[in-house]
C-alpha positions, -999 to 999 in steps of 0.1 A, spaced: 67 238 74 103 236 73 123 206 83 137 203 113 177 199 113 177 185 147 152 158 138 166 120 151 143 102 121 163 107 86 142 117 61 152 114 22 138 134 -6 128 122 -37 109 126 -70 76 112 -79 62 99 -110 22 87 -107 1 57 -121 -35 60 -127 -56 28 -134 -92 13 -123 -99 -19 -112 -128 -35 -128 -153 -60 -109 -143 -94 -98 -101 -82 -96 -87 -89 -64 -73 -55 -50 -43 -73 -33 -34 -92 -60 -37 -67 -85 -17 -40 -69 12 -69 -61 13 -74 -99 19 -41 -106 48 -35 -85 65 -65 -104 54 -53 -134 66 -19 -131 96 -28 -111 86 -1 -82 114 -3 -58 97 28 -37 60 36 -37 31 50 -23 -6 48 -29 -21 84 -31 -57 75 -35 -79 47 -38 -120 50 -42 -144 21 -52 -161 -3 -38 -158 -47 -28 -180 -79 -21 -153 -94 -5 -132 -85 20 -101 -103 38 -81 -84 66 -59 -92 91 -70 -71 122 -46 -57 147 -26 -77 167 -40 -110 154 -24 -134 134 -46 -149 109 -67 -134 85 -108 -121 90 -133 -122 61 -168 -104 53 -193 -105 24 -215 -80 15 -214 -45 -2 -185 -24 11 -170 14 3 -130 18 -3 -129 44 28 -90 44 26 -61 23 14 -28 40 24 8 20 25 38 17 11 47 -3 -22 84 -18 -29 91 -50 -51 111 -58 -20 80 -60 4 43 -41 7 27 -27 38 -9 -20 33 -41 -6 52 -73 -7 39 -109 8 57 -143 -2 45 -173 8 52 -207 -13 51 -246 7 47 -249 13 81 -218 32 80 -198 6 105 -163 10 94 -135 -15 95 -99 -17 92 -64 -32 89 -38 -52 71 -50 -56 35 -48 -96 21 -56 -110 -8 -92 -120 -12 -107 -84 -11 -131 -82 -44 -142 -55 -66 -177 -45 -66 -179 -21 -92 -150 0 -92 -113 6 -75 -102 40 -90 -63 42 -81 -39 66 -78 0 53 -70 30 74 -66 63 61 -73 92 74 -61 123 79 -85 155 84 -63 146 61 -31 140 24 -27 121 7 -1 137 -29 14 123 -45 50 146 -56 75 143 -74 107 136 -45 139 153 -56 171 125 -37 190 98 -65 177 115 -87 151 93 -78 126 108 -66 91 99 -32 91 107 -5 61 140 11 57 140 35 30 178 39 11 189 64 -17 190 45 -51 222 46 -71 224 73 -99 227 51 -130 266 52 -143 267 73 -179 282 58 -212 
């Protein structure tokens, strides 16, 4: 599909380098994917793929202000959201053995069952920072060009 020149959002290109990792029983999928944004230093990133399974699950559902918990056995449906040292913005969708599905801001306190395999892009020549939005006040993403590293 080619991009539209008259388009009012401004898009930026960039490269992409990928992590692979799994998440073993008992590691907290929030906490986890935090640390490795500080320990990689990902200024821009993205999570491709995410499969596994939790006990626990913590959420904070739409348009509500604290957090919502379960216990049981639950599927990784989809985690999708943006990663940046300077702020994430997760989603996460379970499902239970009924096959009721359920959604919403990921928090820490979500719990591997047996397995979180994990796929995370990160971008090479953008960086992700979240600033206030006058529409809502909320900090919301604004995505910026990196600068090109000055030669010796």
């Amino acid at each position: 599909m080619a991009h539209s020149q008259s388009s009012s959002v401004p898009v930026m290109a960039s490269g992409m380098k990928t992590l692979s990792f799994r998440l073993r029983p008992g590691q907290d999928l929030k906490e986890e994917l935090d640390k490795l944004v500080q320990q990689e230093g990902i200024e821009a990133g993205a999570v491709l793929t995410c499969v596994g399974s939790l006990t626990d699950l913590t959420l904070r559902l739409a348009n509500q202000e604290g957090p919502s918990r379960w216990q049981g056995h639950f599927e990784i449906v989809s985690l999708v959201g943006t990663l940046s040292t300077g702020g994430s913005h997760l989603h996460l969708s379970v499902s239970d053995s009924t096959g009721r599905t359920l959604g919403g801001h990921l928090l820490p306190g979500c719990k591997i069952y047996t397995t979180a395999e994990t796929v995370v892009g990160v971008l090479t020549d953008v960086a992700y920072t979240r600033e206030p939005d006058p529409t809502f006040g909320y900090r919301e993403l604004v995505v910026r060009k990196k600068a090109k590293p000055r030669k010796k």
